[in-house]
N, C-alpha and C positions, 0 to 999 in steps of 0.2 A: 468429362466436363459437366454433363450434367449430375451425375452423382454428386459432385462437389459441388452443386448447388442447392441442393436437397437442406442438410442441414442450415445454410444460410438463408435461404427462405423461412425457414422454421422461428431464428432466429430472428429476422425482419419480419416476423410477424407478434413475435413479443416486443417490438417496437410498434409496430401501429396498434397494440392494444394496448399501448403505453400513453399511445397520443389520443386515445380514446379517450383514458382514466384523465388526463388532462382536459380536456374537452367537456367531458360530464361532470367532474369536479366540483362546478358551481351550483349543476344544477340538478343533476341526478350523483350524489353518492354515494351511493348503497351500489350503481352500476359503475361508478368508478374503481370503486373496491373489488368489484369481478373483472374487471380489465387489468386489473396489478396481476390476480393470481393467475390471470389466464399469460399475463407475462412470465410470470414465475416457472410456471406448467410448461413452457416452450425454453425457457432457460433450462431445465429441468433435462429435457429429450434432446435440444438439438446438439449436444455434446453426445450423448451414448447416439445417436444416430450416424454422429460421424463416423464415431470409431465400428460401427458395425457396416456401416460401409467402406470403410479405410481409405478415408479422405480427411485423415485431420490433416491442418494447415495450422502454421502460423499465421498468416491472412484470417482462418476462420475463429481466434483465438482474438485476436484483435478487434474482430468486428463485435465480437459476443462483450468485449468487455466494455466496448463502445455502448453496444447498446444496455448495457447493465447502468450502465450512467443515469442513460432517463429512466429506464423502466425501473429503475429500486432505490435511485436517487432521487431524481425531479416530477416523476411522476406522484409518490407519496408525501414530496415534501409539497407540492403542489394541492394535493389534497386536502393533509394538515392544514393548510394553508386558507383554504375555501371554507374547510369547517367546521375549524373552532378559531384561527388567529386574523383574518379579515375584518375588518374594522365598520363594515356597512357603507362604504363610504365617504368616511368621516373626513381621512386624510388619504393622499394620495397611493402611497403604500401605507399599510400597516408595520410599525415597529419591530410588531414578532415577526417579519419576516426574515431577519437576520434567524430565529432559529431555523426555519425551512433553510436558509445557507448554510448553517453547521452540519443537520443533517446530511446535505448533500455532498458539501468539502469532506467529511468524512470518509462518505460513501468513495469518490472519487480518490483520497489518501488508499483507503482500504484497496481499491484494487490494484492503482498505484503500485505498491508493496508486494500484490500477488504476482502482478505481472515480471517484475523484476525478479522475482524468484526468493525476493527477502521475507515469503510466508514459505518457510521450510519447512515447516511441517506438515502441510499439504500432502510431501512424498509419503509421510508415514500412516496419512491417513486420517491425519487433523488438521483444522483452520489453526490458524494464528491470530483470533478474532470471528467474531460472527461473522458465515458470506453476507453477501448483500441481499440476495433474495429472502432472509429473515429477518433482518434490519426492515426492508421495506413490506415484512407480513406482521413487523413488530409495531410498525404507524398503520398499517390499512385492518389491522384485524381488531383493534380497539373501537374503530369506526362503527365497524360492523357490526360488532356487541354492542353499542351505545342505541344502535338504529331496532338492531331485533330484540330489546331489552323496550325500545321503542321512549328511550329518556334521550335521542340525539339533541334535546336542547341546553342539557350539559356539557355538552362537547365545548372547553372555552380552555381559553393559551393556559388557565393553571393544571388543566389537565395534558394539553397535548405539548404545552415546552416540553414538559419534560421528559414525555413521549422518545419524542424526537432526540431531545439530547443524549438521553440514556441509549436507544436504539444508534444512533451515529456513534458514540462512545464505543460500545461492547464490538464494532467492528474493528476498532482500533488497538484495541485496549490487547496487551500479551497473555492473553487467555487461551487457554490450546480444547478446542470443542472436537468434537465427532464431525467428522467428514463423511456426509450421507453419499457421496461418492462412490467410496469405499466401506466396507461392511467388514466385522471380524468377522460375524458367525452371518449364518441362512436365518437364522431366528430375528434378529437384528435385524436382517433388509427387511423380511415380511413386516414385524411388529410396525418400521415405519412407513415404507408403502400402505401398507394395510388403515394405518391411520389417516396418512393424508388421504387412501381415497373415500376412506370411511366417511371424513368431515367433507368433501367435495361432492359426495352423495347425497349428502344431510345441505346443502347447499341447495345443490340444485332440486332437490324437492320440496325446496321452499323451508327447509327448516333453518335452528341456528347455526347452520355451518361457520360463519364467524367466531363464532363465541369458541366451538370446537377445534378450531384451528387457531385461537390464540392463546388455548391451554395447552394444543401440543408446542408452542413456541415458547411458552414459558418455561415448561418440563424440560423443553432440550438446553434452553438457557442458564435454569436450575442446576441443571445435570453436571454443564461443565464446568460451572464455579467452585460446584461442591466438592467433584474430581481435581479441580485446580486449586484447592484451599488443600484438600486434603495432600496430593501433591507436593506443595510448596510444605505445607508442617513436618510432614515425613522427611524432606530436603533439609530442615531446619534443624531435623532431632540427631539424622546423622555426626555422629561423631566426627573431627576435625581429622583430616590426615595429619603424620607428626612428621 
């Protein structure tokens, strides 16, 4: 019993770092932005912790995608939301908040689809769309380049709709990416562990770890388009059966 609480602690705790990022949001976020990843980071472990303990559940599979909702949904779109689509006031809500709702209806489609099994290619060791925890490092990492670029008074809805829209999109969208889950080769795991802790380093020592970690989101985004363009042409060239 308590083994099988182990990972879901882990897990409920990328939820209160999630209601952090919401919380500072307004008023600290460059520390909102380190509560997504610190969300991401326990989304990351509490799955391999389970299976190294051998307590996966159905229960702990539900609860993980429960809490994938705020912490890579509403917590970034939340964000987005504070700082560049908020209106100072003006009006009750701001207008652009309907895109903070596409981002997250997305988010919540997207795992929708995983949960149900109709992202098959999961088994093979690809998404069927971007997961969510890159959706929501695709909105909190442009943040963070905008603050350690030290121009966050650019930060405004022409830059972050679209943000948003694109990042909620590409989770949706029949695009088959890399499953960092799963790894073909020993080279492949290191090269991206190695990266994220590289930028998580560069982070916490005060440097631009944002900016470093929204180049490797772009590369891995890059990657799969390219593979999936290329893919689909090669599909296309094939000869018809007679």
């Amino acid at each position: 019993m308590l083994k099988a609480a182990v990972p879901q602690v882990v897990t409920l705790g990328g939820v209160l770092a999630a209601l952090l990022a919401i919380v500072w949001a307004p008023f600290r976020p460059y520390w909102a932005c380190n509560a997504i990843i610190a969300s991401c980071l326990c989304d990351m472990v509490d799955g391999r912790i389970a299976r190294a303990l051998g307590v996966q559940s159905r229960f702990g599979a539900e609860l993980d995608s429960l809490a994938d909702v705020i912490a890579f949904g509403v917590a970034p779109a939340m964000l987005a939301y504070h700082t560049a689509l908020g209106n100072g006031g003006k009006y009750f809500v701001s207008p652009w908040l309907f895109a903070s709702f596409l981002f997250v209806a997305c988010g919540a489609l997207r795992l929708a689809r995983f949960n149900t099994g109709l992202d098959t290619g999961e088994k093979a060791g690809e998404f069927q769309g971007i997961p969510t925890p890159v959706s929501a490092l695709l909105v909190t990492t442009p943040v963070m380049t905008f603050h350690e670029l030290d121009v966050a008074e650019l930060l405004r809805p022409s830059v972050m709709v679209p943000v948003l829209l694109i990042s909620g999109l590409l989770g949706i969208v029949r695009v088959r990416y890399p499953s960092y889950k799963r790894f073909r080769s020993r080279f492949g795991q290191i090269m991206f562990f190695g990266s994220i802790a590289g930028g998580l380093t560069l982070l916490v020592l005060g440097g631009p770890g944002g900016t470093v970690l929204l180049a490797l989101m772009l590369l891995y985004i890059t990657r799969g388009l390219i593979v999936e363009a290329t893919h689909r042409l090669r599909g296309s060239q094939d000869p018809s059966p007679l």
